[in-house]
DODRENKE-700378 format. One record per residue: x negated, y, z of N, C-alpha, C in turn; residue in one letter. Coordinates in pm, whole numbers, plus 50000, padded with zeros to 5 digits. Layout:
// DODRENKE-700378
XYZXYZXYZA;...
//
This chain:
// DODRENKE-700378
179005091692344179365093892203180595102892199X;180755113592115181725122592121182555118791951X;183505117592018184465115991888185135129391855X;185125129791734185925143291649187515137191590X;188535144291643189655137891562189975150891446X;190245145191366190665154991269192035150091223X;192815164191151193925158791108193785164790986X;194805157790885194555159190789195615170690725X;195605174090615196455188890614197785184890577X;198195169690548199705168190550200045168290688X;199295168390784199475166690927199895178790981X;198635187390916198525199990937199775213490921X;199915206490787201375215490729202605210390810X;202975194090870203735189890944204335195391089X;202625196391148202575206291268203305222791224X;202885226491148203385240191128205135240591103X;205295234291054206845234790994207415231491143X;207135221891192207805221191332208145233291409X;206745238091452206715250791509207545263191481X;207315266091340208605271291320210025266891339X;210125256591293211245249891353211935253391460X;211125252891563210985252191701211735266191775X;210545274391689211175287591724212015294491674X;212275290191529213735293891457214485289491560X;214765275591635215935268491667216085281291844X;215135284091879215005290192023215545303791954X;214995309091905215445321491862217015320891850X;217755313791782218985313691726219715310691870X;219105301291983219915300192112219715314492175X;218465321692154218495332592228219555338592189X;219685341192069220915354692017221995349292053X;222435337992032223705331592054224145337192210X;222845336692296223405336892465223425350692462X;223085359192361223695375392381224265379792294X;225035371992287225955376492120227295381992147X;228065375392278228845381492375228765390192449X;227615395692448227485409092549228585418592547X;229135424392611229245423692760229985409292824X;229555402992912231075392492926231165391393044X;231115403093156231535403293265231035424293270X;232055427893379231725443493411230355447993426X;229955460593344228695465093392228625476193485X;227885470793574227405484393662226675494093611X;227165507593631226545514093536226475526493709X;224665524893742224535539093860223845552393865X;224705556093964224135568993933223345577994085X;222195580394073221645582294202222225593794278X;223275599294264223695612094312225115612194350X;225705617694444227275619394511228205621194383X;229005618194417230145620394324230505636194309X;230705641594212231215656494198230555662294108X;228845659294084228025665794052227765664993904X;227095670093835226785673293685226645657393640X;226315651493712225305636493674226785625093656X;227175628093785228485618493790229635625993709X;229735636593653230675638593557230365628993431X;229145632893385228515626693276228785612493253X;228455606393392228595589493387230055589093381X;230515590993464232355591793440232915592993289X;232585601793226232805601793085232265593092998X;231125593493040230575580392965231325561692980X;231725566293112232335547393182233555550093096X;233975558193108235925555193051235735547292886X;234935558992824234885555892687234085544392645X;232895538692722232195527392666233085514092746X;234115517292815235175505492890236155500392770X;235955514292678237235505392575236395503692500X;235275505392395234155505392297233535492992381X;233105485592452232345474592519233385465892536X;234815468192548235395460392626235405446992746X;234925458992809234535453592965234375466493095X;235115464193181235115477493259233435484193300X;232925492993282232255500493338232325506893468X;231775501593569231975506793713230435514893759X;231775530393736230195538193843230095533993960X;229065532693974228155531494174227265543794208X;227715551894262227235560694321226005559894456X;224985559094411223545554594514222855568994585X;223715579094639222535589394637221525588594706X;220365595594723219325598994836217905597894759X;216915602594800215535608994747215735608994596X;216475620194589216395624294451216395613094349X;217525604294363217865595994220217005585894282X;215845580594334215375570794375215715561594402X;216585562194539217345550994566218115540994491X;218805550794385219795540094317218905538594132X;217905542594155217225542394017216245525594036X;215725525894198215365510794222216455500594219X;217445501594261218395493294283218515484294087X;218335490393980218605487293882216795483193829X;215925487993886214685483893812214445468593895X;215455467393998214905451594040216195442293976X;217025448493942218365442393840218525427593771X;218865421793707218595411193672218405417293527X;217245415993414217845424093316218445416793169X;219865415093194220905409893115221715421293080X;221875436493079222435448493035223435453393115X;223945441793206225105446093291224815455893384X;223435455593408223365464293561222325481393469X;223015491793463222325504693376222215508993483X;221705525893474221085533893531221605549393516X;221855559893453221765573693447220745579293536X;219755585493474218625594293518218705607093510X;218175612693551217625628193511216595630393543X;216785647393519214885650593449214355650893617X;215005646693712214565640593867213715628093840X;214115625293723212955609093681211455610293629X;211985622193567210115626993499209405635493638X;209995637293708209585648193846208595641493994X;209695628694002209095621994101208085615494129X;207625611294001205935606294004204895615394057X;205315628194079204595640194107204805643794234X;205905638994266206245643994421206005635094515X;205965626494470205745610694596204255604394546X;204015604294693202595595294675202935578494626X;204035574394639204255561294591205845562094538X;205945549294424207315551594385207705533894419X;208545531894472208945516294451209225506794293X;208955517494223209075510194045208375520493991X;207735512593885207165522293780207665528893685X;207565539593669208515554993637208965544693450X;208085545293393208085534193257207975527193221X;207275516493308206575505293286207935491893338X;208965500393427209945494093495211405493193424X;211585501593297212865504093228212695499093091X;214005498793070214025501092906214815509192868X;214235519892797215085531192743216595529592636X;217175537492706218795529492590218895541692525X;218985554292590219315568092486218855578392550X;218535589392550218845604592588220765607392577X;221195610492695222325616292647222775628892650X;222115638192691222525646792693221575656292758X;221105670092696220555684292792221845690992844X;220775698492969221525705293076221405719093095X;222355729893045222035736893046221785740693256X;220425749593321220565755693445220895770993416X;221745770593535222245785493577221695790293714X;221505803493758221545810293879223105813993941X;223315808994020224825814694050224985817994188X;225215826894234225555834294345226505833694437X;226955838694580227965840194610228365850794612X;229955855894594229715870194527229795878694636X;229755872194769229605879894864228315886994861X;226955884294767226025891294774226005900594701X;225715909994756225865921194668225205923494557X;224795919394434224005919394323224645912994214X;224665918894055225285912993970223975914193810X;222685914793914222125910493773220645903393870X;219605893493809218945888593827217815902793926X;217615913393827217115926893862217475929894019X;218385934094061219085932194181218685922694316X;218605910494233218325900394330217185902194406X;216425900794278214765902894329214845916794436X;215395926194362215065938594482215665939294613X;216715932294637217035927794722216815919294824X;215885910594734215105895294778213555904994827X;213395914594798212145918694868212145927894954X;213525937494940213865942995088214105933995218X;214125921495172214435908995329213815900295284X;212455899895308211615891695280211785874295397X;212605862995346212545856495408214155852095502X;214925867495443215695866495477217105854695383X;216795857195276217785847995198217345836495142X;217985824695149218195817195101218665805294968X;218455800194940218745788494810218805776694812X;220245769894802220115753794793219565748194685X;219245735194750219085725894574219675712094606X;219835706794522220135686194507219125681894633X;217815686994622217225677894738215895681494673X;214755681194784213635688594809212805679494701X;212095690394620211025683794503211645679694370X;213315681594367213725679594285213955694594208X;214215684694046214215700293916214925713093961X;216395711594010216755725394084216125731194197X;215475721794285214755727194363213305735694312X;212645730594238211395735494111211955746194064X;212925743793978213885758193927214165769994031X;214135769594152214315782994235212325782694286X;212025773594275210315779894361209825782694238X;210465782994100209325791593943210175801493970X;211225801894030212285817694051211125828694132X;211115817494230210585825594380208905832994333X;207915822194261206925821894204206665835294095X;207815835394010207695845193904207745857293935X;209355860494019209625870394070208545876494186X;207735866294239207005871894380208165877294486X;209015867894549209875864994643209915859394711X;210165861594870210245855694941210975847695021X;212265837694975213255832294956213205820795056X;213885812595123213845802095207214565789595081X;214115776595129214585764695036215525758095161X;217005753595082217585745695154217765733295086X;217635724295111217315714395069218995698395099X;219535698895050221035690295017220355674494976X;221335665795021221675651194959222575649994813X;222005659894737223285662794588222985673594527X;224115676294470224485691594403225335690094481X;226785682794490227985688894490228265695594670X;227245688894787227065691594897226435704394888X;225605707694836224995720794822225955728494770X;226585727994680227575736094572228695741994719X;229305733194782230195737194856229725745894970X;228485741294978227785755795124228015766895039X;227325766494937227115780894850228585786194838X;229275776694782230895783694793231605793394919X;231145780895029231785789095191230495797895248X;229365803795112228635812195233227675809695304X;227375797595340226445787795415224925794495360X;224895794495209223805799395176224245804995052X;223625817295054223355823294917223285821694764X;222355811894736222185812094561221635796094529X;221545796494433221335783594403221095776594247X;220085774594201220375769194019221085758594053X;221565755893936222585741693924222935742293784X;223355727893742223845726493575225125732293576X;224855736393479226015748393397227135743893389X;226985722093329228895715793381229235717293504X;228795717793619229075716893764229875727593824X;229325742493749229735753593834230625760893769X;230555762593619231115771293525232345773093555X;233595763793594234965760293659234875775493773X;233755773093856233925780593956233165796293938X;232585796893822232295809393723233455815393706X;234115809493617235245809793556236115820293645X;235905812993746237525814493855237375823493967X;236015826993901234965841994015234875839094142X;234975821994205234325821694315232925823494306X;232225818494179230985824594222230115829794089X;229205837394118228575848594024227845844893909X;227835840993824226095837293755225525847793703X;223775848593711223245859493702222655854393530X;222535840893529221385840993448221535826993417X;220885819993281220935807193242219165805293213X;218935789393261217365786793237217295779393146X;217835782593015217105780592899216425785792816X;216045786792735215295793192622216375804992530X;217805797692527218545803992493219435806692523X;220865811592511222065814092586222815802092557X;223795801192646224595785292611226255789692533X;225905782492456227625784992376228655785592460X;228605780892589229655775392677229675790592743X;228575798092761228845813292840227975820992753X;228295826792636227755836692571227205847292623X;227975854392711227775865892786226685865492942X;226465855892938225285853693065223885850392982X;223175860793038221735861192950221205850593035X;220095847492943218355839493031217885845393101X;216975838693199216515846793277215265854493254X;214995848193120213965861193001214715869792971X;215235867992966216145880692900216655891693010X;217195885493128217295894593243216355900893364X;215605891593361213865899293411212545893093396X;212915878893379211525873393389211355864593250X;210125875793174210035864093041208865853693058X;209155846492995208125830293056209055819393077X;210255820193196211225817693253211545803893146X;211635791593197212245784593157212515771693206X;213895765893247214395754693313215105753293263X;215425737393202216985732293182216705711093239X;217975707993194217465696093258218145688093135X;218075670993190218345661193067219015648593182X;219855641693119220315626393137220125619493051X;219665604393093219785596293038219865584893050X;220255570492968220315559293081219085552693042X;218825540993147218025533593118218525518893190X;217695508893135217985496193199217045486793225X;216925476493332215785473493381214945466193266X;213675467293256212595465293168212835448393143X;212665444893042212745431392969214275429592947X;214905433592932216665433292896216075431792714X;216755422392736216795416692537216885431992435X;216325431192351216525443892263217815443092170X;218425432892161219785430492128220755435192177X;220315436092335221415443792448221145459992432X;219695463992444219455470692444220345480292305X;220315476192204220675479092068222045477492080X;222795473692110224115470792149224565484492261X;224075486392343224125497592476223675508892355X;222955513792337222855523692249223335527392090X;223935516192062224485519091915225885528591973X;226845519292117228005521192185228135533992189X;226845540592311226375549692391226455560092262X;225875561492196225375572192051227105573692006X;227665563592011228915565791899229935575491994X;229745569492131230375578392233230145594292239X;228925594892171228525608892233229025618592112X;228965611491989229755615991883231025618891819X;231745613891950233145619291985233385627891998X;234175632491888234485651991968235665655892087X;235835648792147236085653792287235575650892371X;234025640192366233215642992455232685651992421X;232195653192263230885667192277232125681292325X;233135684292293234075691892353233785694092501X;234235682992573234005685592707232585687592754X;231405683392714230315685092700229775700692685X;230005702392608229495714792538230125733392595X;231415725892671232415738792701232235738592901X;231025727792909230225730593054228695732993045X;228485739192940227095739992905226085727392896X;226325715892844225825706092820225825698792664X;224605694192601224875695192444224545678892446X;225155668892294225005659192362223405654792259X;223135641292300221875640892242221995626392148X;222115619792181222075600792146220745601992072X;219905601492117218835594492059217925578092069X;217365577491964216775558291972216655558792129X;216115542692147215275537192278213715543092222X;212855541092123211875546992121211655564792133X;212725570992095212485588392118212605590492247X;213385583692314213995585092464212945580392557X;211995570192504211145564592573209665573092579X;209715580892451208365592592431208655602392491X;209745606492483211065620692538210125616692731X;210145607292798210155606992919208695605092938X;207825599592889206635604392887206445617792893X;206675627192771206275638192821206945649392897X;208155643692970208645647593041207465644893181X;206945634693214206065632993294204725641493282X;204685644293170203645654393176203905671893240X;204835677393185205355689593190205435686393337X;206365680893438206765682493493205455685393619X;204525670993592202835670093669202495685393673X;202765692293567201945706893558202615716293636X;203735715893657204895724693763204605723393870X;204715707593923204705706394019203525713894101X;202065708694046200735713894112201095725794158X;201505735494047201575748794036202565753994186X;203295748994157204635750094301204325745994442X;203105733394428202305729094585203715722594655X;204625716494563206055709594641205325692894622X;205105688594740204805674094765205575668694865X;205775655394861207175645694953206305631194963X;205695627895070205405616395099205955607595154X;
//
């Protein structure tokens, strides 16, 4: 014999009110346990050596969200396979907001270059902002004899094989940025391949090697100060920060276009309270005018955008980048 229990709808409505109950009362402990956020230092890393475009950025960013958070911000500097290393270190994180990230457009790249990634490029973060585009430059040592992009190339094809170009590290965006150089121009150029920018930056300085793209905050100092040359900027347009240095459409090759992006992220399931908290901070920071000042007067513009634009922003950053890569035949297993 099968019995049916039924309840009746004062029962019914009883059950319901609880439930809500229930989860009103959980809900209100949830916020409560992040209502203090920050309440111990956040690690905030960055996959690349100290010196470089990336760790300026985070540096500026730690000082100012140390007094705006009040709680120290400590960069950790993780370099090696292109931002990888220290980009896992935070996707296995605990995610309570303390432990961030700084990326770059090395984040939309690597899904393309590696047959496997130890975290999933999106599926592993939660987006806090875009902070900022990058303007790329070509910059020289001025020991080479050439002072326009024009030059290079003709030069670059009288020694086929003979000159050289660093980058941050093999398969990464500056590295891409000299093989659409090498690609466009039809040149025959050698790749040197660095643990950074700022290791690469200093060969190029003493000579070691020849030329090199790099972000426009990194080198401009040393523009400036005519240790070294720039031929050309890879944007679409000229950068406020160097008026007088054309694109590299503009100086021989139209099509031509590279720039790069930062941004942070934090490991996937971090409360959206934190999340919203890290980016309300982050946005107000960037709206400072002596960051966008310092920002802007190294060729870098700032951005603060939502967790959802930042999170579409890197999607199709994953796309663009899939299409380069093929094209370039740069793979890293």
């Amino acid at each position: 014999m099968t019995v049916f229990l039924r309840s009746t709808p004062g029962k019914i409505e009883l059950k319901i009110t609880r439930a809500i109950a229930s989860f009103a009362f959980f809900f209100v402990l949830f916020s409560l346990a992040f209502a203090d956020y920050p309440d111990k230092p956040i690690r905030f890393v960055v996959g690349y050596p100290p010196g470089g475009a990336t760790d300026i950025i985070a540096r500026t960013l730690g000082i100012k969200l140390t007094d705006s958070l009040g709680q120290q911000v400590l960069i950790d500097n993780r370099p090696g396979a292109g931002g990888i290393i220290g980009t896992d270190i935070v996707a296995k994180a605990i995610p309570d907001g303390h432990t961030i990230v700084l990326v770059t457009t090395s984040h939309g790249v690597n899904p393309s270059l590696y047959g496997k990634l130890p975290y999933d490029t999106v599926k592993s973060f939660a987006p806090v902002t875009q902070v900022a585009s990058l303007q790329v430059v070509l910059v020289v040592n001025p020991s080479l004899q050439v002072k326009s992009v024009k030059e290079l190339i003709a030069l670059a094809k009288s020694k086929p094989g003979q000159l050289n170009f660093a980058s941050s590290g093999s398969g990464q965006s500056l590295h891409l940025s000299g093989e659409l150089f090498k690609t466009m121009a039809g040149i025959d150029i050698v790749h040197i391949p660095y643990k950074g920018s700022a290791p690469a930056r200093t060969d190029l300085l003493g000579g070691q090697v020849q030329m090199m793209f790099e972000s426009m905050i990194a080198v401009l100092p040393f523009v400036t100060s005519g240790k070294l040359r720039a031929l050309a900027v890879g944007g679409a347009r000229r950068s406020p920060a160097a008026p007088d240095i054309p694109t590299m459409a503009e100086a021989a090759l139209p099509g031509f276009e590279s720039s790069g992006w930062v941004g942070v992220l934090a490991p996937a399931g971090t409360p959206k309270a934190v999340i919203s908290r890290l980016n309300t901070e982050t946005v107000k920071v960037l709206k400072m005018p002596d960051v966008n000042e310092r920002f802007s007067s190294n060729g870098a513009e700032s951005v603060g955008s939502s967790p959802e634009q930042f999170g579409e922003f890197i999607k199709s950053a994953l796309n663009k980048w899939a299409k380069v890569v093929k094209i370039s035949g740069a793979r890293i297993d």
